[in-house]
PyMOL Python script that loads the backbone (N, CA, C, O; Angstrom):
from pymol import cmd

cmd.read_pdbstr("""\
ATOM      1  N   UNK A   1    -123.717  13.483  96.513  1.00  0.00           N
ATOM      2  CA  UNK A   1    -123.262  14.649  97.283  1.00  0.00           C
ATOM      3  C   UNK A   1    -123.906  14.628  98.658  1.00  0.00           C
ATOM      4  O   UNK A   1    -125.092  14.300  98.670  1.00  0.00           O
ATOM      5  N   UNK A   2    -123.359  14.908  99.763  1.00  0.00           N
ATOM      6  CA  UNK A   2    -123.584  15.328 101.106  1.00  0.00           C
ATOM      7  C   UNK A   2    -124.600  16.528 101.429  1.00  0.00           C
ATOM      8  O   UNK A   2    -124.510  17.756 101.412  1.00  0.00           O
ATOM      9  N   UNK A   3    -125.343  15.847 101.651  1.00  0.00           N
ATOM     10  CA  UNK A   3    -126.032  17.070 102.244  1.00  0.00           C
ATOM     11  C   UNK A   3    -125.325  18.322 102.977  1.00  0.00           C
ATOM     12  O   UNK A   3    -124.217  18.073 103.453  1.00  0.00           O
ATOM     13  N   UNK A   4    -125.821  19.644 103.133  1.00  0.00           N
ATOM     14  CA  UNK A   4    -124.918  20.344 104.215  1.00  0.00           C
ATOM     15  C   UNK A   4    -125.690  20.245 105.348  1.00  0.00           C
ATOM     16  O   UNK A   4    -126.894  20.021 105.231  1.00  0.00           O
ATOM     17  N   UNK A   5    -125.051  20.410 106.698  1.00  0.00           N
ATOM     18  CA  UNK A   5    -124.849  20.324 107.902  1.00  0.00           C
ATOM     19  C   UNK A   5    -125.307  21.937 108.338  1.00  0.00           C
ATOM     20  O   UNK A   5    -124.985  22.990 107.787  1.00  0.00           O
ATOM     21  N   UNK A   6    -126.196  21.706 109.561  1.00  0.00           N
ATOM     22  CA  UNK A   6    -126.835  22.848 109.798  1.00  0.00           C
ATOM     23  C   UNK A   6    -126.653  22.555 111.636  1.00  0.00           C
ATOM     24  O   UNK A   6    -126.998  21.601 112.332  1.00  0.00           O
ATOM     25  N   UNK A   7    -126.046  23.691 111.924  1.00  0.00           N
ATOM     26  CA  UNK A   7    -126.140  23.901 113.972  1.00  0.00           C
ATOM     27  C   UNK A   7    -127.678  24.474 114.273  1.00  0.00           C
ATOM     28  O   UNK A   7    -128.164  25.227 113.429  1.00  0.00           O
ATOM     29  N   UNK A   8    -128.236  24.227 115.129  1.00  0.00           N
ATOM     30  CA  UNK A   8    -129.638  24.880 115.855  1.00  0.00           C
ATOM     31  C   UNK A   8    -128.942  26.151 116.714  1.00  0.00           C
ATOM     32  O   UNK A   8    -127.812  26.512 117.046  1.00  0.00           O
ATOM     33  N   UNK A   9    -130.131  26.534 116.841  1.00  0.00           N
ATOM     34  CA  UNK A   9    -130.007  27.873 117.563  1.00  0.00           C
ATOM     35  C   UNK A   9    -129.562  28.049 118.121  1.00  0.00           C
ATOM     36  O   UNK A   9    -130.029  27.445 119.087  1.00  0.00           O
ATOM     37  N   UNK A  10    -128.137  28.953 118.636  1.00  0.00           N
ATOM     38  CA  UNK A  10    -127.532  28.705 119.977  1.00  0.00           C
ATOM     39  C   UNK A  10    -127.962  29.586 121.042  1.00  0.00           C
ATOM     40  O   UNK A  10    -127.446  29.528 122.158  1.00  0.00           O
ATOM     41  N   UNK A  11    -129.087  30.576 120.682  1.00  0.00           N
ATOM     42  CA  UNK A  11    -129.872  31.731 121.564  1.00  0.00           C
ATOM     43  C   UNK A  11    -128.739  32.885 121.543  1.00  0.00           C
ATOM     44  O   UNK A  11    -127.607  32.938 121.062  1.00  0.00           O
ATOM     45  N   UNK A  12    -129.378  33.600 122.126  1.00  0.00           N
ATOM     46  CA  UNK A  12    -129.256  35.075 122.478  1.00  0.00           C
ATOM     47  C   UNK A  12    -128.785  35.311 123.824  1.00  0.00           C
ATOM     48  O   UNK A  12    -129.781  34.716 124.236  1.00  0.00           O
ATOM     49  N   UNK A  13    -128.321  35.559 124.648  1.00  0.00           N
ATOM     50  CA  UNK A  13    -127.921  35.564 126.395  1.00  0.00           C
ATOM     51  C   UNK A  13    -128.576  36.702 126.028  1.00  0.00           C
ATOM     52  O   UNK A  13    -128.598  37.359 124.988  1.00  0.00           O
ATOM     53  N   UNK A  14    -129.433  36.863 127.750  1.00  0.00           N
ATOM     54  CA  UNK A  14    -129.935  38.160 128.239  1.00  0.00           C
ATOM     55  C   UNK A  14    -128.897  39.348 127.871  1.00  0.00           C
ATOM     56  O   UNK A  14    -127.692  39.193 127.672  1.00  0.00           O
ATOM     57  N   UNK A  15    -129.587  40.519 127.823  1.00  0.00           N
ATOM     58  CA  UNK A  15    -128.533  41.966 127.927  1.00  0.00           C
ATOM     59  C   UNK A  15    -127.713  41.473 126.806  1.00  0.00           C
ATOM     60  O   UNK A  15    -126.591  41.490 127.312  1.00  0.00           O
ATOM     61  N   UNK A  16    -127.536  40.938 125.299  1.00  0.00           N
ATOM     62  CA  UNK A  16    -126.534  40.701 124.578  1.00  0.00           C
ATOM     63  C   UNK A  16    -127.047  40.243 123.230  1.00  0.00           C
ATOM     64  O   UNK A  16    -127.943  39.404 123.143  1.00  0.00           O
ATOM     65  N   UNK A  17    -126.430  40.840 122.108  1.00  0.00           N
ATOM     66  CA  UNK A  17    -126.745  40.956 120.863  1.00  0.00           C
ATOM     67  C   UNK A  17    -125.559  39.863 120.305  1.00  0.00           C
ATOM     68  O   UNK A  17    -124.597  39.413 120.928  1.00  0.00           O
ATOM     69  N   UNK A  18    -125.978  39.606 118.915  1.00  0.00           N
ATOM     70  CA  UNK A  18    -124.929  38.945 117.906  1.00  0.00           C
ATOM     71  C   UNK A  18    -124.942  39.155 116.667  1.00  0.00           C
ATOM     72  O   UNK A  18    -126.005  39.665 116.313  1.00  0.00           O
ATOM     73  N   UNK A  19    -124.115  38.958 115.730  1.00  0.00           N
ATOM     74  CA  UNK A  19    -124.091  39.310 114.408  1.00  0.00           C
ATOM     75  C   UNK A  19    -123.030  38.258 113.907  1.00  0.00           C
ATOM     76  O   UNK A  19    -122.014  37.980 114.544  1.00  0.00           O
ATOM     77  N   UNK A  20    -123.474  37.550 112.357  1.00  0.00           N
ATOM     78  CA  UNK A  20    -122.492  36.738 112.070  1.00  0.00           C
ATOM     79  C   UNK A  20    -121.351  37.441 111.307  1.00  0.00           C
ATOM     80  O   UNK A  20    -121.266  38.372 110.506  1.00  0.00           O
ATOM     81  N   UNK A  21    -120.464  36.531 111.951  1.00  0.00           N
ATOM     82  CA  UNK A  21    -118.620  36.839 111.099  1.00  0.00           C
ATOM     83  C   UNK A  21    -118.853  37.771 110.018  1.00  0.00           C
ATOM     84  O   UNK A  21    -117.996  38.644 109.880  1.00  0.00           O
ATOM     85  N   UNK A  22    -119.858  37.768 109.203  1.00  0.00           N
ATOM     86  CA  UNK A  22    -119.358  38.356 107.933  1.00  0.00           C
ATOM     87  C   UNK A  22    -120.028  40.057 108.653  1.00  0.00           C
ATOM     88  O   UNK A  22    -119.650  41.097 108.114  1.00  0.00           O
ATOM     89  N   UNK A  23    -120.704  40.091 109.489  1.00  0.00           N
ATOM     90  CA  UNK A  23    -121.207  41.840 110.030  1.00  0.00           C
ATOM     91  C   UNK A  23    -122.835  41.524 109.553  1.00  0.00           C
ATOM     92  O   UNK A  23    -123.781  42.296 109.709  1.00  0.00           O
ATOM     93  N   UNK A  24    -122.868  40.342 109.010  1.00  0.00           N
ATOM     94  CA  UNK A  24    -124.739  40.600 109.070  1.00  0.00           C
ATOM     95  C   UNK A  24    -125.815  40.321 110.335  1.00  0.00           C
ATOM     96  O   UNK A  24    -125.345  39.684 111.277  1.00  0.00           O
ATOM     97  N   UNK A  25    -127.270  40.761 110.436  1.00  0.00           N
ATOM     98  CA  UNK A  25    -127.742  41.008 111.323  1.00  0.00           C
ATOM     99  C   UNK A  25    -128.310  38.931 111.685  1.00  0.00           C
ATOM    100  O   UNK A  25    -129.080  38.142 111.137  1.00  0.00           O
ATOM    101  N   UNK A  26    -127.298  38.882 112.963  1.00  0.00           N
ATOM    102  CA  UNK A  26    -128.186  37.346 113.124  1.00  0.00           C
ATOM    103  C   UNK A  26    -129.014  36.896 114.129  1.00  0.00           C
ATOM    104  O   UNK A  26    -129.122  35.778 114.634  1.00  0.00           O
ATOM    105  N   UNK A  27    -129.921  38.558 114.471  1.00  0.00           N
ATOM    106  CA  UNK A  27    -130.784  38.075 115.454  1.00  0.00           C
ATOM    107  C   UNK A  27    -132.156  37.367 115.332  1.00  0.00           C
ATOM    108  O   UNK A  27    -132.873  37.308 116.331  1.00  0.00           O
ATOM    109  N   UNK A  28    -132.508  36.894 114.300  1.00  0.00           N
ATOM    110  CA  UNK A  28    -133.963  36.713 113.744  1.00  0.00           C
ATOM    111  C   UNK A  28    -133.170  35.450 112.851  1.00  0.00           C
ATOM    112  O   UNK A  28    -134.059  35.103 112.074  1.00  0.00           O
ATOM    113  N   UNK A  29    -132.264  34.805 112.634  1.00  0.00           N
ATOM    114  CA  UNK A  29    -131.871  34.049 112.137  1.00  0.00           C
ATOM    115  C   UNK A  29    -131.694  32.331 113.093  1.00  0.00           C
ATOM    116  O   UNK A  29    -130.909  32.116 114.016  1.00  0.00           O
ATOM    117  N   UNK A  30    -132.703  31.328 112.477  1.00  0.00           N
ATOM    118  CA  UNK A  30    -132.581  30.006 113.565  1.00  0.00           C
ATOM    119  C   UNK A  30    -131.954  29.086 113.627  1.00  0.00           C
ATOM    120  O   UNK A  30    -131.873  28.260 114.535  1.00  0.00           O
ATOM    121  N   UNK A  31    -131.118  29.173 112.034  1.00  0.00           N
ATOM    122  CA  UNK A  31    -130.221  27.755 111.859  1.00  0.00           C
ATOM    123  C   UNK A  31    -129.420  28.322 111.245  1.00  0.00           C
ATOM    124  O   UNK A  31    -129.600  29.440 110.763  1.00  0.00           O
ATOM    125  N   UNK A  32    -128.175  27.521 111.127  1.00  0.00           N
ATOM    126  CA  UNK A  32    -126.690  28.137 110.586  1.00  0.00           C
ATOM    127  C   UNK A  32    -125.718  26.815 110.042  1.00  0.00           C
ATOM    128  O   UNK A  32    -125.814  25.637 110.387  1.00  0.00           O
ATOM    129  N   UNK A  33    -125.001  27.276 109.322  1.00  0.00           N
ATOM    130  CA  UNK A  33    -124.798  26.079 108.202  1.00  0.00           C
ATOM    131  C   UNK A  33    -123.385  25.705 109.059  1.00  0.00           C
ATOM    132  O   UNK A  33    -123.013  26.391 110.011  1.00  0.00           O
ATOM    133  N   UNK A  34    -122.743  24.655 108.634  1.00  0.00           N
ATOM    134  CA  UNK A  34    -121.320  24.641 109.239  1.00  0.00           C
ATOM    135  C   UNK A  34    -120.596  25.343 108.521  1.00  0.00           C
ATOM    136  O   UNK A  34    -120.733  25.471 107.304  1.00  0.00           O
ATOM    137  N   UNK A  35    -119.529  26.006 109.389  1.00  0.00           N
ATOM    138  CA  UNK A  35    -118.653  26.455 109.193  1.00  0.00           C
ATOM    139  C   UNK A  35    -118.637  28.079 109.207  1.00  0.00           C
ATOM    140  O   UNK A  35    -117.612  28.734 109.024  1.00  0.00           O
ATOM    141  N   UNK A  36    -120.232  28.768 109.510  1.00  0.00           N
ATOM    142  CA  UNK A  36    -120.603  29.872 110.355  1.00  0.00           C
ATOM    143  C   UNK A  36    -120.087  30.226 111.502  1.00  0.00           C
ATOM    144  O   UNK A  36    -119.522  29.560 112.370  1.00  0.00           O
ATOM    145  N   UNK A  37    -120.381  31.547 111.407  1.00  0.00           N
ATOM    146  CA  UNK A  37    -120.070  31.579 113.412  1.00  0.00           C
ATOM    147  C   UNK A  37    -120.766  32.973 113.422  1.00  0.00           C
ATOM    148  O   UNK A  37    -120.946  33.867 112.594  1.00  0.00           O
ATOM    149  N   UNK A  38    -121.062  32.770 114.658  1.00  0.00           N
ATOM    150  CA  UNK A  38    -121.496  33.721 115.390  1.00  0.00           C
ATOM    151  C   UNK A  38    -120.843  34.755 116.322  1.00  0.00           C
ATOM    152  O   UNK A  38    -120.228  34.241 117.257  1.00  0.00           O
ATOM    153  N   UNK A  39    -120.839  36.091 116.276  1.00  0.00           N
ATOM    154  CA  UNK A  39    -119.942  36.941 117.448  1.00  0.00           C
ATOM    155  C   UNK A  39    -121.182  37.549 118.289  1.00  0.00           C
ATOM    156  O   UNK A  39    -122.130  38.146 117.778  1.00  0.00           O
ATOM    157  N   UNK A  40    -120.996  37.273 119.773  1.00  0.00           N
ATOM    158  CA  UNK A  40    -121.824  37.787 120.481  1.00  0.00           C
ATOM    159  C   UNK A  40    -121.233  38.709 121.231  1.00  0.00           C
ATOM    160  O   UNK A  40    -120.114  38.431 121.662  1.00  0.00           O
ATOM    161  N   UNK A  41    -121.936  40.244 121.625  1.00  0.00           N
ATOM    162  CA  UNK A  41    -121.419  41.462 122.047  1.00  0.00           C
ATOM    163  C   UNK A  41    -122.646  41.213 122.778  1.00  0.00           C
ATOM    164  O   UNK A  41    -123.617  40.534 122.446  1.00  0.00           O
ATOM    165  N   UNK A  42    -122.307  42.263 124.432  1.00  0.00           N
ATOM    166  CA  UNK A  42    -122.969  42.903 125.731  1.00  0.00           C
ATOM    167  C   UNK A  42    -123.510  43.939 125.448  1.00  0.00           C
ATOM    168  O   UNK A  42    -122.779  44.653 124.761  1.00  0.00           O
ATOM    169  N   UNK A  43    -124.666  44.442 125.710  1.00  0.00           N
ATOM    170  CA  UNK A  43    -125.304  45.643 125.365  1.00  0.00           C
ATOM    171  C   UNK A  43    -124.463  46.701 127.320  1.00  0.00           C
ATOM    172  O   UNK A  43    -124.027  46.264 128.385  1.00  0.00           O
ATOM    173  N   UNK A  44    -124.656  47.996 126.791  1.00  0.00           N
ATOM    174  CA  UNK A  44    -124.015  48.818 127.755  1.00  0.00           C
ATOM    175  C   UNK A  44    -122.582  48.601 128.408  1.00  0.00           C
ATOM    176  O   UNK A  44    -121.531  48.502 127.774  1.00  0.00           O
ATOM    177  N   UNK A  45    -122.724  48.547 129.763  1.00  0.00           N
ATOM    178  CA  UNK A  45    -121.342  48.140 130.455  1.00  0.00           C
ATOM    179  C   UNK A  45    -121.234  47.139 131.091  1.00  0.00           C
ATOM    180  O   UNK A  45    -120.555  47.166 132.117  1.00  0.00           O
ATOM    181  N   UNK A  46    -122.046  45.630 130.559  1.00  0.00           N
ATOM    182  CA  UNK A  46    -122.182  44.605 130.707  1.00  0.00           C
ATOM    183  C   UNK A  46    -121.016  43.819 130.157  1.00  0.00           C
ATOM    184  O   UNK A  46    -120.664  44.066 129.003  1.00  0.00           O
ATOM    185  N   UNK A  47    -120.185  42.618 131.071  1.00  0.00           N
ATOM    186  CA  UNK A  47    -118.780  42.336 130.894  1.00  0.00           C
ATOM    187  C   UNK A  47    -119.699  40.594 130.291  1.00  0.00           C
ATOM    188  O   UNK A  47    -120.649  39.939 130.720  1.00  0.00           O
ATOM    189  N   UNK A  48    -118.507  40.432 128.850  1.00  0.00           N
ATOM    190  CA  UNK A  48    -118.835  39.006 128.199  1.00  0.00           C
ATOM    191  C   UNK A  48    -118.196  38.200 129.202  1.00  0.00           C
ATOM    192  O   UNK A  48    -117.298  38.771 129.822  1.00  0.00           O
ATOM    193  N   UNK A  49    -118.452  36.984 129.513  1.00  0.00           N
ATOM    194  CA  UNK A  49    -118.509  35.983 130.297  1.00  0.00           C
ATOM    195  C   UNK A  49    -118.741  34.544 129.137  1.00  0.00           C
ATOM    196  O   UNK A  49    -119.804  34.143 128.662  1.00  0.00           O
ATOM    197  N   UNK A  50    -116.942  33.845 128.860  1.00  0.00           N
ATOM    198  CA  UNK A  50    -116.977  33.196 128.031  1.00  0.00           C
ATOM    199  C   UNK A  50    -116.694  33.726 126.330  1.00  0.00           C
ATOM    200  O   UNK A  50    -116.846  34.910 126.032  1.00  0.00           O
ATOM    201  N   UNK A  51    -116.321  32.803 125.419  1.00  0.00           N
ATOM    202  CA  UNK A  51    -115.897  33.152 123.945  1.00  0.00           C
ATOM    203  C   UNK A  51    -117.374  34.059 123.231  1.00  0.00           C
ATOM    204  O   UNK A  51    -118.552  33.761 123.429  1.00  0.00           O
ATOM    205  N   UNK A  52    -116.947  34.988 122.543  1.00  0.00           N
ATOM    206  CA  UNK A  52    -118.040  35.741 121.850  1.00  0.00           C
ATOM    207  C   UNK A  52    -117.244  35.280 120.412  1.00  0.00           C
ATOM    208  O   UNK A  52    -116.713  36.124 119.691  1.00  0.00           O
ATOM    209  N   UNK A  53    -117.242  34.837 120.317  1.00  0.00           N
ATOM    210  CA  UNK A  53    -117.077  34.076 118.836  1.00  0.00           C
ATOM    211  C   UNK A  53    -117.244  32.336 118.570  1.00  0.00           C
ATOM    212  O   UNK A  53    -116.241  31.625 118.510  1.00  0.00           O
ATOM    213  N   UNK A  54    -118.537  31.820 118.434  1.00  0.00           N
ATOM    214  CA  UNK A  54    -118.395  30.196 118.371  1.00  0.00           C
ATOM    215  C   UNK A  54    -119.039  30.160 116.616  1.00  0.00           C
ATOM    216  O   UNK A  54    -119.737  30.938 115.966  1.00  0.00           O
ATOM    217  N   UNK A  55    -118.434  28.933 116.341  1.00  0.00           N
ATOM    218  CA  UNK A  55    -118.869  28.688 114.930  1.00  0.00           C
ATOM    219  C   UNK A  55    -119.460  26.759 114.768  1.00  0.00           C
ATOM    220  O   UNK A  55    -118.994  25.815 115.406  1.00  0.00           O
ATOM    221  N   UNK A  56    -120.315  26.723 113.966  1.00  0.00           N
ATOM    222  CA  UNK A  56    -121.219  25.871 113.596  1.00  0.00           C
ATOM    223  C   UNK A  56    -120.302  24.752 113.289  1.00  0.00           C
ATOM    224  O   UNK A  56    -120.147  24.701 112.069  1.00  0.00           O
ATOM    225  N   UNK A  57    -119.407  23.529 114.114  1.00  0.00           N
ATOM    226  CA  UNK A  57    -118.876  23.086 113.112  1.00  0.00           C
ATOM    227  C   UNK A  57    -119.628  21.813 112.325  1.00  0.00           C
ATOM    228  O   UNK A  57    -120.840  21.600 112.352  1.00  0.00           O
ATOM    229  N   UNK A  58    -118.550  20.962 111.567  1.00  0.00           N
ATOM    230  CA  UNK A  58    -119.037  19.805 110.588  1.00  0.00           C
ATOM    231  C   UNK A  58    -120.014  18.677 110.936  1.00  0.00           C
ATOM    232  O   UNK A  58    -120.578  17.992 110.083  1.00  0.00           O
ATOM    233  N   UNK A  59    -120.190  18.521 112.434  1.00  0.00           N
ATOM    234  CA  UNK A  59    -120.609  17.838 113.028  1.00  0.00           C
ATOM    235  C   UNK A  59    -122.347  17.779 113.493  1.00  0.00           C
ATOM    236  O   UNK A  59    -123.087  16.828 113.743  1.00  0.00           O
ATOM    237  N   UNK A  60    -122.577  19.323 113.468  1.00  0.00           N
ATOM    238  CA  UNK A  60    -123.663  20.138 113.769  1.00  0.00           C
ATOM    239  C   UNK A  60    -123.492  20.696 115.022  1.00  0.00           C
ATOM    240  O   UNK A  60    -124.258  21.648 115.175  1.00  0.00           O
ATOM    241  N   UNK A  61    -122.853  20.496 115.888  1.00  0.00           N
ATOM    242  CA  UNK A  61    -122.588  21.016 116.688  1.00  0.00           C
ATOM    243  C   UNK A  61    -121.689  22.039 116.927  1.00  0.00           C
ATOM    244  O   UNK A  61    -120.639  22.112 116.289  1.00  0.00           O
ATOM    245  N   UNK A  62    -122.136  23.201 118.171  1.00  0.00           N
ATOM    246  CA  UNK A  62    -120.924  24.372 118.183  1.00  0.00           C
ATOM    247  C   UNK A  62    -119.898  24.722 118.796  1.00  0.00           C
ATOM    248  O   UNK A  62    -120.153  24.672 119.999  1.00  0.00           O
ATOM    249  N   UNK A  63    -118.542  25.156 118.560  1.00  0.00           N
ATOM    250  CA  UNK A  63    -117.385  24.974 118.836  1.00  0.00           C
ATOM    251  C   UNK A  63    -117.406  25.387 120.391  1.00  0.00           C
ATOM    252  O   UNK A  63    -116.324  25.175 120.939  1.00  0.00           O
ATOM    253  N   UNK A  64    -118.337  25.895 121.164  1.00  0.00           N
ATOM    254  CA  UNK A  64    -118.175  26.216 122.490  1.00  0.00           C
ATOM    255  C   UNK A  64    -119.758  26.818 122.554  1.00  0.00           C
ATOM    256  O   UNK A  64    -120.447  27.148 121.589  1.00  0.00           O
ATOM    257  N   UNK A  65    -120.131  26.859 124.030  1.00  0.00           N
ATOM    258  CA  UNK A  65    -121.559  26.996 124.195  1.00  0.00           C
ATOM    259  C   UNK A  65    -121.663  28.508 124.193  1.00  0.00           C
ATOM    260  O   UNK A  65    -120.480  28.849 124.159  1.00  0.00           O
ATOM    261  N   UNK A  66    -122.226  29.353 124.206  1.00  0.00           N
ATOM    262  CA  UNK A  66    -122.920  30.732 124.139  1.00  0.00           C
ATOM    263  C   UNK A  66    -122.529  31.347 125.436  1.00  0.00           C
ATOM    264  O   UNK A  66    -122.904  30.923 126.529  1.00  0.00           O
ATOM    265  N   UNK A  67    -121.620  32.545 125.215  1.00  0.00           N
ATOM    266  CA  UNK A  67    -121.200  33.225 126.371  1.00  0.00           C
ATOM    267  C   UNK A  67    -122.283  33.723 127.048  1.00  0.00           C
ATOM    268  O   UNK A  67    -123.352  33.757 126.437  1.00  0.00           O
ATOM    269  N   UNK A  68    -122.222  34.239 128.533  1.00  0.00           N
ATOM    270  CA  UNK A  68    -123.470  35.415 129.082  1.00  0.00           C
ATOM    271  C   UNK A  68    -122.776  36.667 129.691  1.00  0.00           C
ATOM    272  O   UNK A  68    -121.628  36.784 130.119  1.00  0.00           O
ATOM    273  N   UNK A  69    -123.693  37.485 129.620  1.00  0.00           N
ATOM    274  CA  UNK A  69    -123.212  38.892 130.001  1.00  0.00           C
ATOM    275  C   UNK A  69    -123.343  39.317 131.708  1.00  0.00           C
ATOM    276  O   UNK A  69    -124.484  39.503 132.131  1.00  0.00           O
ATOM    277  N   UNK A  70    -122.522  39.421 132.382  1.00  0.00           N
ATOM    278  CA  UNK A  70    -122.714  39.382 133.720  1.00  0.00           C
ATOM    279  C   UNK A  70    -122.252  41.326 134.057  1.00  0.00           C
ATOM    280  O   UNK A  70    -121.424  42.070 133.531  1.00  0.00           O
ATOM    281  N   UNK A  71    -123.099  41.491 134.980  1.00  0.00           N
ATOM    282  CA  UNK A  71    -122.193  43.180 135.463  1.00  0.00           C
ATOM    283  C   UNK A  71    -121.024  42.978 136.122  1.00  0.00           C
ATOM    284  O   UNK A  71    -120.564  41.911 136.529  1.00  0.00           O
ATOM    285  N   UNK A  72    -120.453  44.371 136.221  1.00  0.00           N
ATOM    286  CA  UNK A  72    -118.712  43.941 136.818  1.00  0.00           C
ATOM    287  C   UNK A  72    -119.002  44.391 137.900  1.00  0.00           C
ATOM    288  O   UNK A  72    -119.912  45.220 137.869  1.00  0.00           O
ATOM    289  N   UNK A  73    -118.414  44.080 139.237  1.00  0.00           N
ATOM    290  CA  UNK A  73    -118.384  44.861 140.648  1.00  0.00           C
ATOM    291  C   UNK A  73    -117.481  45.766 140.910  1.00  0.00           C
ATOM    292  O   UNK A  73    -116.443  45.394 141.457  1.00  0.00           O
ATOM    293  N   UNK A  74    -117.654  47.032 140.610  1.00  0.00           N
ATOM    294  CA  UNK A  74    -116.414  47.946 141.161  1.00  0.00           C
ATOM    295  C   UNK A  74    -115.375  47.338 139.602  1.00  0.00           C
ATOM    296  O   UNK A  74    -115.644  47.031 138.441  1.00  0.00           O
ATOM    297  N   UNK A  75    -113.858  47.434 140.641  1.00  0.00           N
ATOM    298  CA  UNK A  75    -112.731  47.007 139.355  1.00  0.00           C
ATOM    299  C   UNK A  75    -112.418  45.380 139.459  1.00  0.00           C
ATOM    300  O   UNK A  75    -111.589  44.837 138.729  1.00  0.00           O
ATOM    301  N   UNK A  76    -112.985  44.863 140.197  1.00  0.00           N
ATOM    302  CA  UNK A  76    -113.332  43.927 140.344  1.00  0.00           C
ATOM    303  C   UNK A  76    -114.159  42.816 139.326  1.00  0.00           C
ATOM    304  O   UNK A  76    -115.332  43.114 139.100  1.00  0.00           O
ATOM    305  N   UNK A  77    -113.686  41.678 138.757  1.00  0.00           N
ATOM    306  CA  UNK A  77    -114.499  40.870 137.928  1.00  0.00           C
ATOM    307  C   UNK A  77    -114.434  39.323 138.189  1.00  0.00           C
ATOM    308  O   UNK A  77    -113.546  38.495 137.982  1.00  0.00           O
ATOM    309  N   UNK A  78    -115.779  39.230 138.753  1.00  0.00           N
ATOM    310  CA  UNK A  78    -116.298  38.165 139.157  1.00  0.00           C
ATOM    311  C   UNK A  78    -116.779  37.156 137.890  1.00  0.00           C
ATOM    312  O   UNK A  78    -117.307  36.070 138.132  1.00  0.00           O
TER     313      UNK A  78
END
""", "prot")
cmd.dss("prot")
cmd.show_as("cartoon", "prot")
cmd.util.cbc("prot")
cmd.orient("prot")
């Protein structure tokens, strides 16, 4: 049998929390198995910048790198 396949940490972006797919808490959590994922949310009125959903795939690596939370200017989004 195959061992399972584990992604490293993909961090936290400043100003921005995450929790995995299933709604559990994955901030204190360092490794993640394949086929996990992670949803990352902006704390306040901080705009996501990039996918808030990447998952661990088969490879160990993750399906896209870790969004960041940027402020918006006016109605304007930079």
């Amino acid at each position: 049998e195959r061992g399972k396949v584990f992604c490293p940490d993909p961090g936290i972006p400043r100003d921005a929390e995450r929790v995995k797919s299933d709604g559990s808490d994955a901030s204190s959590t360092s490794i993640f198995e394949a086929g996990e994922s992670v949803i990352y949310s902006c704390k306040g009125d901080l705009l996501l910048q990039g996918l808030s959903f990447i998952t661990c795939k088969s490879d160990g690596t993750w399906s896209s790198s870790r969004p960041q939370c940027i402020r918006s200017r006016g109605n304007k989004y930079y």
